[in-house]
Backbone as numpy.savetxt, mean C-alpha at the origin, in Angstrom:
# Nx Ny Nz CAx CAy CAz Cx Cy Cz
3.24 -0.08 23.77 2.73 -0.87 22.66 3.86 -1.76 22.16
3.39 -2.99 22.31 4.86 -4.04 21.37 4.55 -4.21 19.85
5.50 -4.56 19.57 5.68 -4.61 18.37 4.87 -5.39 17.39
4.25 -6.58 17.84 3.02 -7.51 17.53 1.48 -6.41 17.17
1.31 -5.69 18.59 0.44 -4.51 17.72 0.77 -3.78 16.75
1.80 -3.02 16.81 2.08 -2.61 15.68 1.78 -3.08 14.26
2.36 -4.39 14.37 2.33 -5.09 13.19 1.04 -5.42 12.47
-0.32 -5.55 13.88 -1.80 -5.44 13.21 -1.97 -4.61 12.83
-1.29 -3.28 13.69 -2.20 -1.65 13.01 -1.64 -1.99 11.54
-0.64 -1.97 11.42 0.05 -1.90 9.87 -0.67 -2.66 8.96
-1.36 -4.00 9.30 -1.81 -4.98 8.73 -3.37 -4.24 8.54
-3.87 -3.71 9.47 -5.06 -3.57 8.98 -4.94 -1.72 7.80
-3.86 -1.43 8.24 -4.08 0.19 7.83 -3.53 -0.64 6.20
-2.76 -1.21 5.48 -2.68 -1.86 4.26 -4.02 -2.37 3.36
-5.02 -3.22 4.85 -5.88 -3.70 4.06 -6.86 -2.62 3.77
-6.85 -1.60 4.48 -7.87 0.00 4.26 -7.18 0.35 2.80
-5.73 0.70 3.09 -5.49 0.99 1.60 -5.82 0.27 0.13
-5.99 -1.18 0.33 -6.41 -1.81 -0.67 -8.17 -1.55 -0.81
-8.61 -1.63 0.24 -10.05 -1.52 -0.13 -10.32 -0.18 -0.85
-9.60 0.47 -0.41 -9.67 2.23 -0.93 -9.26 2.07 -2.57
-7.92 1.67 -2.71 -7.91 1.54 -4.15 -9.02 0.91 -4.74
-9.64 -0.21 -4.53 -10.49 -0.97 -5.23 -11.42 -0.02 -5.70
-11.95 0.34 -4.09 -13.20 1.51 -4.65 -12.92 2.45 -5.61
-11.72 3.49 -5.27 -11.32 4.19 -6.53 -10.84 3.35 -7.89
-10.72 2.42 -8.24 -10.24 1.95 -9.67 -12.19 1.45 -10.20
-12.98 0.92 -9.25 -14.81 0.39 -9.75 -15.01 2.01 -9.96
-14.57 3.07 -9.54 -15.27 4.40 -9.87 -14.94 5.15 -11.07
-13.50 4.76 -11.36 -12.74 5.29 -12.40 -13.64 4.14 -13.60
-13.60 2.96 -13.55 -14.30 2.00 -14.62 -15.98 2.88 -14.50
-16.60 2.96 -13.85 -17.93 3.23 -14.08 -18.07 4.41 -14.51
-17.35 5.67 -14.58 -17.36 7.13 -15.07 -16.43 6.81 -16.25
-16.23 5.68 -16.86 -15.30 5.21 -18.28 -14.14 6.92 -18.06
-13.49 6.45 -17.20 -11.94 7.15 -17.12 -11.20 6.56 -18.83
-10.45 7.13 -19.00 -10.20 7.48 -20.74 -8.60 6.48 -20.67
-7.86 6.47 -19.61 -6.88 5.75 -19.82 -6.92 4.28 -18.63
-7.59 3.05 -19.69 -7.82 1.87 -19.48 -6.70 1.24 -17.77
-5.71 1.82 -18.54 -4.02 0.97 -17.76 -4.16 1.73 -16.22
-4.61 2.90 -16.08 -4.74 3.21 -14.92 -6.17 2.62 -13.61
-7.16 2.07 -14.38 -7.99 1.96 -13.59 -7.98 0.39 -13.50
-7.43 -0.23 -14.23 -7.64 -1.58 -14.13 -6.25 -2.20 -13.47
-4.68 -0.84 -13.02 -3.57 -1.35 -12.35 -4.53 -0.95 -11.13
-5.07 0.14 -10.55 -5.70 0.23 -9.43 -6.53 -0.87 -8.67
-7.41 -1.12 -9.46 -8.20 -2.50 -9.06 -6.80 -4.33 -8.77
-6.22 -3.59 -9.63 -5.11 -4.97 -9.22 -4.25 -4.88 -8.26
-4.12 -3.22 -7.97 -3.00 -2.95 -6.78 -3.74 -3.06 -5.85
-5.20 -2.68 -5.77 -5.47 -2.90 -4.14 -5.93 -4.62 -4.07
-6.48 -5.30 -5.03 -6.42 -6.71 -4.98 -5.19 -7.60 -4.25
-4.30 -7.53 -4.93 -2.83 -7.73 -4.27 -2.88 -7.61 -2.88
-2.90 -5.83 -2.41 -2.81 -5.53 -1.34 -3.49 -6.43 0.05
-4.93 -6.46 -0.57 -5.68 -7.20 -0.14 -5.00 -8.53 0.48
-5.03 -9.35 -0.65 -4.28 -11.10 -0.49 -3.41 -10.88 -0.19
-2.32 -10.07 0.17 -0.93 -9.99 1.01 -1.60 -10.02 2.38
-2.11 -8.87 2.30 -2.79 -8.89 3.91 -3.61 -9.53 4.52
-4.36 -10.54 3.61 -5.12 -11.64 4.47 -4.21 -12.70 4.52
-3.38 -13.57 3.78 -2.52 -13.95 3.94 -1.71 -14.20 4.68
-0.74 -12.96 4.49 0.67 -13.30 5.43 0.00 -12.87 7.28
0.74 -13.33 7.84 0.30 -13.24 9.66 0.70 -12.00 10.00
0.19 -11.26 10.63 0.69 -9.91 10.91 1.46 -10.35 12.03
1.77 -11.31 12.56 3.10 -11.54 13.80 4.28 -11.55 12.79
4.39 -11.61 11.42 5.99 -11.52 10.55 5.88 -11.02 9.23
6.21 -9.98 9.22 6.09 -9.21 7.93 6.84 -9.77 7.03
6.89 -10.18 5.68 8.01 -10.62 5.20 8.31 -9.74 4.40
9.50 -9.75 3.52 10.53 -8.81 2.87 9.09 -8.29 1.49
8.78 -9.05 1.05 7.65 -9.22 -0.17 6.87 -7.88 0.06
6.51 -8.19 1.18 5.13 -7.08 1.41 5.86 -5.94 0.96
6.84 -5.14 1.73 7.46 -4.01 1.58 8.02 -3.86 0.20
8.01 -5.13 -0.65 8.45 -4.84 -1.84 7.19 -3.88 -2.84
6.47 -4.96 -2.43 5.04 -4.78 -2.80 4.09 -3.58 -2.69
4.28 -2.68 -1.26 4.14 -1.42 -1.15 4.99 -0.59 -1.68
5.93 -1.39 -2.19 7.03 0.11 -3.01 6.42 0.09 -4.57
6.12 -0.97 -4.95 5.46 -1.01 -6.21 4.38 -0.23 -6.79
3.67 -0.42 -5.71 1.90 0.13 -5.57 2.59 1.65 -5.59
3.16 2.30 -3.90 3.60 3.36 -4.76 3.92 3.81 -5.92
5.02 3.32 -6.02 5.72 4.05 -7.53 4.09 4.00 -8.56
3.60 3.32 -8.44 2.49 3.01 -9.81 1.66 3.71 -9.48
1.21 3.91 -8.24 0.10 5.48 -8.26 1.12 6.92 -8.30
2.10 7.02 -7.92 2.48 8.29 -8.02 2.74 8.87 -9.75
2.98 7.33 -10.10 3.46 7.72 -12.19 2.20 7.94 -12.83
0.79 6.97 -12.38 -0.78 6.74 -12.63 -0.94 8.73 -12.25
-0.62 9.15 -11.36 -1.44 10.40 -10.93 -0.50 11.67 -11.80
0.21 11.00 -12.18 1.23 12.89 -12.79 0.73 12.09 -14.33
0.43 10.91 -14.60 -0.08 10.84 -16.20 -1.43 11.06 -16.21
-1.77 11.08 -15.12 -3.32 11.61 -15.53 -3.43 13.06 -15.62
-2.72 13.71 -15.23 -2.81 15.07 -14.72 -2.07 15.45 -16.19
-0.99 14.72 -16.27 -0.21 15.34 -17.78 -1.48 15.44 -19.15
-1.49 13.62 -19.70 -2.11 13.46 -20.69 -3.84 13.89 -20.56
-4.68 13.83 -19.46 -5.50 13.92 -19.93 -6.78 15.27 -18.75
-5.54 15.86 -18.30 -5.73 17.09 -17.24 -6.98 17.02 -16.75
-7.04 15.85 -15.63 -7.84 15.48 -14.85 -6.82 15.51 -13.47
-6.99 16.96 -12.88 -6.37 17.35 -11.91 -6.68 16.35 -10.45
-7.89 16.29 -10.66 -8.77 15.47 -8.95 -8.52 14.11 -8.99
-8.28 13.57 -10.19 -8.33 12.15 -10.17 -6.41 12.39 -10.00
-5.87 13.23 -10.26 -3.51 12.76 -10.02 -3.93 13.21 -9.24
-4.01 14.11 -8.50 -4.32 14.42 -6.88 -4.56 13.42 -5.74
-5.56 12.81 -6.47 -6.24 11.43 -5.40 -4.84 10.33 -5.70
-5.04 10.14 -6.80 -3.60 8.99 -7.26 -2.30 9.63 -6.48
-2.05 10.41 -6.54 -0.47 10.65 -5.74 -0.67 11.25 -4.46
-2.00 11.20 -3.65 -2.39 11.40 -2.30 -1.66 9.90 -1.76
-2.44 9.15 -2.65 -2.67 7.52 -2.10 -1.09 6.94 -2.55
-0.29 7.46 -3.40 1.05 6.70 -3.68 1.97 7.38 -2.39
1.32 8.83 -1.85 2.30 9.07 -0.70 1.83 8.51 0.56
0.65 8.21 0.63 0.58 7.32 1.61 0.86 5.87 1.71
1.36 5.36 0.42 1.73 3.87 0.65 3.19 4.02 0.99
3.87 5.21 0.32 5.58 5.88 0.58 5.52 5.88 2.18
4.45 6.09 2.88 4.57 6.17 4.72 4.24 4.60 5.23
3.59 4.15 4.54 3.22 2.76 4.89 4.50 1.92 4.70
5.17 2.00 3.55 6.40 1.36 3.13 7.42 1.53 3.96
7.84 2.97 4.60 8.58 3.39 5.69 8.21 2.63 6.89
6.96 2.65 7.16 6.97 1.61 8.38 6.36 0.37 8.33
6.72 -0.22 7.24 7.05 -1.56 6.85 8.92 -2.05 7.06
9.37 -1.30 6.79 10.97 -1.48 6.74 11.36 -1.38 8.04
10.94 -0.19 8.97 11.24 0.24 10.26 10.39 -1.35 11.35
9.27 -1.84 10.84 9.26 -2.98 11.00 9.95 -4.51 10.80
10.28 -3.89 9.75 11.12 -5.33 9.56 12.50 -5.00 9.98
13.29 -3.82 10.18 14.28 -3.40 11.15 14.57 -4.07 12.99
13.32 -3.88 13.17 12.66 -3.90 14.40 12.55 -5.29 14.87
11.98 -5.73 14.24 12.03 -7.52 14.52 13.04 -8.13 14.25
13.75 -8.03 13.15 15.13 -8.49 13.00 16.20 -8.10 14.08
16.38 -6.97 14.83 16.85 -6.57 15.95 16.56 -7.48 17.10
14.92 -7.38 17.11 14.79 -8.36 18.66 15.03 -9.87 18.53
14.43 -9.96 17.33 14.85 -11.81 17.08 16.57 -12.04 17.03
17.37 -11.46 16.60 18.52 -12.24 16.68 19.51 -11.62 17.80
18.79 -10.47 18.53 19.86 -10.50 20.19 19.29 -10.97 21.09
17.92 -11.37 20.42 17.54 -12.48 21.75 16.65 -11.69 23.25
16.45 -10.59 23.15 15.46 -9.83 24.12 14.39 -9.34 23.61
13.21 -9.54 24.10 12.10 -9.43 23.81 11.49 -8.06 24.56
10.64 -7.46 23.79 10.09 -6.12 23.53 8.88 -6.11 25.05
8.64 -7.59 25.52 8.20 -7.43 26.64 6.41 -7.50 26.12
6.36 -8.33 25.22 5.07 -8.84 24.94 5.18 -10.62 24.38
């Protein structure tokens, strides 16, 4: 597998994660979830996610994206231990810091991507795709 696939799987497994948030932040608004800031950063984090990933070309990741998945993390993993703290809704921080450790694996191989290409682009040998 070269590295160009890779870079779709990644591209499309981001845009799953955004669609996923969306759905969970329209579910949290329609069951009126009690803390506003969490369901309406959800709907904006997977929005984002979204327009990064239709956007940018999955042939070049840029530095942004990976910034961008570190964000989304950090904000569901803090979203899921304050839900669980203030308003002990165990299933809903559970789901929230399921989904912030899976953007923590997505982010990892976002970097290991952009490692990766920066390697082949500037010694000049190609991965053989």
């Amino acid at each position: 597998m070269c590295i160009k696939d890779s870079r779709r799987f990644f591209c499309l497994a981001v845009g799953l994660l955004g669609l996923i948030l969306i759905g969970l932040g329209v579910y949290l608004l329609a069951t009126f979830f009690p803390l506003r800031f969490i369901t309406i950063g959800t709907i904006v984090a997977g929005i984002l996610l979204l327009i990064l990933c239709c956007l940018v070309k999955c042939n070049k990741i840029p530095c942004v994206f990976c910034l961008l998945l570190t964000l989304v993390s950090l904000y569901l993993i803090i979203s899921g231990i304050l839900a669980i703290i203030f308003i002990f809704s165990l299933i809903i921080g559970l789901i929230l810091i399921g989904l912030g450790v899976l953007s923590v694996l997505l982010t990892a191989v976002c970097l290991i991507l952009q490692l990766c290409g920066v390697t082949f682009y500037k010694t000049g040998s190609s991965p053989g795709c």
